[in-house]
C-alpha positions, 0 to 999 in steps of 0.5 A, a space after each residue: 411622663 409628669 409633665 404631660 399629666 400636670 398639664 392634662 390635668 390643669 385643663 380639665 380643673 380650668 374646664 370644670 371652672 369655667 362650666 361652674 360659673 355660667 350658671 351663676 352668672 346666667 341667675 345673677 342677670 335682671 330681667 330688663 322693664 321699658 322706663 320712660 327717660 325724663 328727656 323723653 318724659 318732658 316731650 310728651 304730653 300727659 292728657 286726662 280722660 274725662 266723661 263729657 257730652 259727646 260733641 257733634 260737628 255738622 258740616 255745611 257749605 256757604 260762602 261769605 257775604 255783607 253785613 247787611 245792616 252795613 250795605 247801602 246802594 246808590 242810585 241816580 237822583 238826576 238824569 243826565 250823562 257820566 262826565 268823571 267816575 271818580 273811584 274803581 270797584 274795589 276802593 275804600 271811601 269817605 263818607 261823602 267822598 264823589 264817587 261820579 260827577 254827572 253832566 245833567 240837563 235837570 240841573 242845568 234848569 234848576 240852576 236857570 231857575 235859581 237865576 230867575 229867582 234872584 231876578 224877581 227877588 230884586 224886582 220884588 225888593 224894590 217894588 216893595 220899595 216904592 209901595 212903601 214910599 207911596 204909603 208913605 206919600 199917601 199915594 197908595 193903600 196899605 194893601 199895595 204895600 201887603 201885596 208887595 212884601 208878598 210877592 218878595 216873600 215868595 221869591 225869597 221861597 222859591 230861591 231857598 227851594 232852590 238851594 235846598 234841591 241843589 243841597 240834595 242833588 249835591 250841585 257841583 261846577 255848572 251843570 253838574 250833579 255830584 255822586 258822592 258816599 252815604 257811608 264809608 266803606 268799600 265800593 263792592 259793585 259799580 254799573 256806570 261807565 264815563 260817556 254812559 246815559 243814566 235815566 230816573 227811570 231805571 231801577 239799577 243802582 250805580 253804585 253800592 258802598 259796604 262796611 266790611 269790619 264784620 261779614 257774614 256768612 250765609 251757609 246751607 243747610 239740607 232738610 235732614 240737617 234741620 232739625 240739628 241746628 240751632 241758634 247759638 252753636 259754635 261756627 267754625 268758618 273755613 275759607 280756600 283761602 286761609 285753609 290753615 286759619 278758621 274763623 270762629 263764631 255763633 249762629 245768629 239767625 236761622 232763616 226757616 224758609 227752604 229755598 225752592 231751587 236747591 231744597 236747603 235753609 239758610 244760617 247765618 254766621 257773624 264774623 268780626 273781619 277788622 283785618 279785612 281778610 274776609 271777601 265777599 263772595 268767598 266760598 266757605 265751609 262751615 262746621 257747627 258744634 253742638 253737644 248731644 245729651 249722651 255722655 262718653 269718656 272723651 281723650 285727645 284724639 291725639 292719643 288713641 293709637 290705630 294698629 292691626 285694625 284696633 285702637 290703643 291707648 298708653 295709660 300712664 301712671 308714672 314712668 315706670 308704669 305705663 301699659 298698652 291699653 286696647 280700646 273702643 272708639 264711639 265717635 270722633 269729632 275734630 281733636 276729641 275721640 269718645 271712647 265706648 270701653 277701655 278706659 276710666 274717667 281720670 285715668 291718665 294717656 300720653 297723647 304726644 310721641 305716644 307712637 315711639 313709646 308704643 313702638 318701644 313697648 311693642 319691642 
């Protein structure tokens, strides 16, 4: 009967044991806190909340265009019919390249003329000649011998009249008047065929060459917009076809006229184009950057937070501090959020993979 008491007895001590301790060991145990690791400390990005103007952006449509200054047009100085074009829409040229060789009757006369010309200088020369030698002679005056220096006189002017138009029209092989490029460039409209008729009288230039090293673009802007722009603001230039590559530069003149078909006031924009990306005729999108004279804590817009229909920030202060923090949003304007309360000017926030810390706090 000893036995069965020991072991009954061994059970209930065990028992009791095992319910003295859990409690001890329940009180022993830490309460856990969120401590930012320095893996993950270096793939984040610290940003410092700053008070500044609250830059505004106003956006604008235009397209791309010339730089005026660098644009020139090429028209006929002869009559006659288009023998050769020489160059295509689109083709980069030297200055005094030829652009077109065009048959010309004008140039035809000319050069019959010039043949006339030399003609009478060799008639004028040796009649100048034989006046001289009758001088000479005592059979003739001195006036003959006047008369005849002037009359070589005017063949040697008429003859370099002649060479001087030809310089001017660009002469070439017979009765060809040359086109050729006032300026090196590209060719950016063309309005002759071969075979075509071209006319002194017509209007229409043939050719026009541009330099396209810096463009502009002329962008629109509506009436209830004027009064927002400035000469000197910031431009960022947007093209369909460089969506992920802004161009940027200034507004260099306001136009301050409306056009009266659409109702807006043109910008301009100068843009340095070496690469020769920018086309012109290129629809763009301009963004204009001013400052107002408010000023508002400015973060990375990065850094703020959108959940539950509210705005939040993560403050940091070091690795083991760092607090969810709810704010409100004035304004943003592209990579910069204006806060109106919430936050103070030098505090710091995580602006990068701030969502998985947030997540992780939320847990």
């Amino acid at each position: 009967m000893k036995q069965p008491i020991l072991i009954i007895g061994f059970s209930l001590l065990a028992a009791g044991a095992w319910t003295s301790c859990k409690p001890s060991q329940a009180e022993g145990a830490e309460k856990t806190t969120f401590v930012l690791s320095d893996t993950m400390l270096k793939n984040t990005r610290i940003d410092t909340a700053r008070m500044e103007p609250v830059k505004n952006e106003l956006r604008l449509s235009g397209k791309v265009t010339p730089n005026g200054g660098k644009v020139l047009k090429v028209y006929p100085l002869v009559s006659g019919y288009v023998e050769d074009i020489k160059v295509q829409l689109g083709d980069y040229v030297q200055k005094g390249q030829v652009l077109a060789v065009i048959h010309s009757a004008e140039i035809a006369d000319y050069e019959k003329q010039l043949i006339q010309a030399k003609s009478d200088r060799n008639v004028a020369d040796k009649n100048l000649k034989v006046a001289e030698d009758l001088y000479a002679s005592r059979l003739s005056t001195e006036k003959d011998v006047v008369n005849a220096k002037g009359e070589l006189q005017k063949s040697d002017a008429e003859i370099a009249r002649l060479n001087d138009l030809f310089k001017i029209y660009r002469k070439g092989k017979g009765a060809t008047y040359l086109v050729t490029a006032p300026i090196s460039g590209y060719v950016i409209e063309k309005n002759i065929n071969n075979n075509m008729e071209i006319r002194t009288d017509n209007s229409s230039n043939i050719f026009t060459i541009s330099e396209l090293d810096d463009v502009w673009v002329m962008a629109n802007v509506f009436e209830t917009d004027i009064s927002r722009i400035k000469e000197g603001y910031d431009a960022d230039v947007v093209t369909v076809s460089y969506p992920d590559q802004p161009f940027h530069g200034k507004i260099d003149k306001i136009y301050n006229f409306l056009d009266p078909t659409t109702k807006t006031m043109q910008v301009r924009i100068r843009l340095d184009n070496k690469n020769m990306l920018l086309k012109p005729e290129m629809f763009a999108t301009v963004y204009v950057k001013y400052e107002d004279q408010d000023q508002k804590i400015a973060v990375p817009s990065a850094a703020v937070i959108f959940d539950n229909s509210k705005n939040y920030v993560l403050v940091f202060k070091d690795k083991f501090n760092i607090a969810v923090r709810q704010v409100e949003v004035a304004k943003t304007s592209g990579d910069i959020t204006y806060l109106s309360s919430g936050l103070a000017a030098g505090e710091k926030v995580i602006s990068k993979n701030q969502l998985l810390i947030y997540d992780a706090l939320k847990d």
